[in-house]
N, C-alpha and C positions, 0 to 999 in steps of 0.2 A: 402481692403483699411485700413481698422483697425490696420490690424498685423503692415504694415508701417507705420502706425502713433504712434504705441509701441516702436515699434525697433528705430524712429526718437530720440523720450526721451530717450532711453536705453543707443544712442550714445553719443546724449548731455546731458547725466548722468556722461557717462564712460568719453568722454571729459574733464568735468567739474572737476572730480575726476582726474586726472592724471596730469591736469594743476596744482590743487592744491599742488600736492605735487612733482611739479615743472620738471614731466618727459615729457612734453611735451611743447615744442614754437605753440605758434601761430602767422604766418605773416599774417600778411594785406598790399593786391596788389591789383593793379586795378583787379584784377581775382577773387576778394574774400577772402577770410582765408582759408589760409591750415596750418596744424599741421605736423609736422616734431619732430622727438626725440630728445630729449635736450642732451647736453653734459652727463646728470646723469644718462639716460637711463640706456644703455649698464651697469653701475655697479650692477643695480639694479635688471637688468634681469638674469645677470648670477646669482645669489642668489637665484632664482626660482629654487626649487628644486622638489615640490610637482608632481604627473603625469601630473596633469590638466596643471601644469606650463610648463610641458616637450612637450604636445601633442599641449599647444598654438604654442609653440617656433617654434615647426615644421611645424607648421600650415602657421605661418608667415611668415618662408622661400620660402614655395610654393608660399605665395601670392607674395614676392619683386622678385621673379625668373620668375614669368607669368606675371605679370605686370611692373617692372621696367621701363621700356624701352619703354613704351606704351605713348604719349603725353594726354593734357588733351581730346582732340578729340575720341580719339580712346577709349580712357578709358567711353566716353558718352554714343559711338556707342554701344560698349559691354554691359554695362549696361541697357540700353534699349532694346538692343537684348532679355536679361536675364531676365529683372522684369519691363520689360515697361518704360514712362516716370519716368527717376530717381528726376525726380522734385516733383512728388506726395510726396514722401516720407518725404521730408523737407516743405511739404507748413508749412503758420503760422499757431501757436499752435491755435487763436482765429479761424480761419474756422473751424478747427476738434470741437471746442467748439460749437461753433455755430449750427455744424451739430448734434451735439446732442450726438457725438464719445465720 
């Protein structure tokens, strides 16, 4: 339970960072907030030249090619299949505080 309470801040780190520097929207729906690439994305990534930048890119393709097409339903089902209640991962920061995490 730990490691998901790491990787929780790691994302709204990585979030927090890439809004900044304005490569990522966030809408707000009755569904919550999802993030979606901003128009400046795409300029920014073909500039990624480094390996790490090469093996994300490919990494990335996999992920919109296995999941595109997947609603948010299905995307839960999987998830939960794979690493349990995908809800732990996101509780609030004050429980993990609490708990002594």
């Amino acid at each position: 339970m730990g490691e998901l309470l790491v990787r929780r801040h790691l994302v709204q780190d990585g979030l927090n960072l890439v809004q900044r520097l304005h490569l990522v929207d966030a809408i707000f729906d009755p569904s919550g907030i999802r993030y979606c690439a901003s128009d400046a994305a795409p300029a920014f990534i073909e500039l990624m030249r480094a390996p790490y930048s090469q093996n994300l890119k490919t990494r990335a393709k996999w992920l919109m090619g296995h999941f595109a097409e997947k609603d948010d339903s299905a995307m839960e089902r999987y998830i939960s299949e794979k690493i349990g209640r995908w809800a732990v991962e996101f509780q609030g920061e004050s429980d993990s505080d609490e708990a002594g995490l």
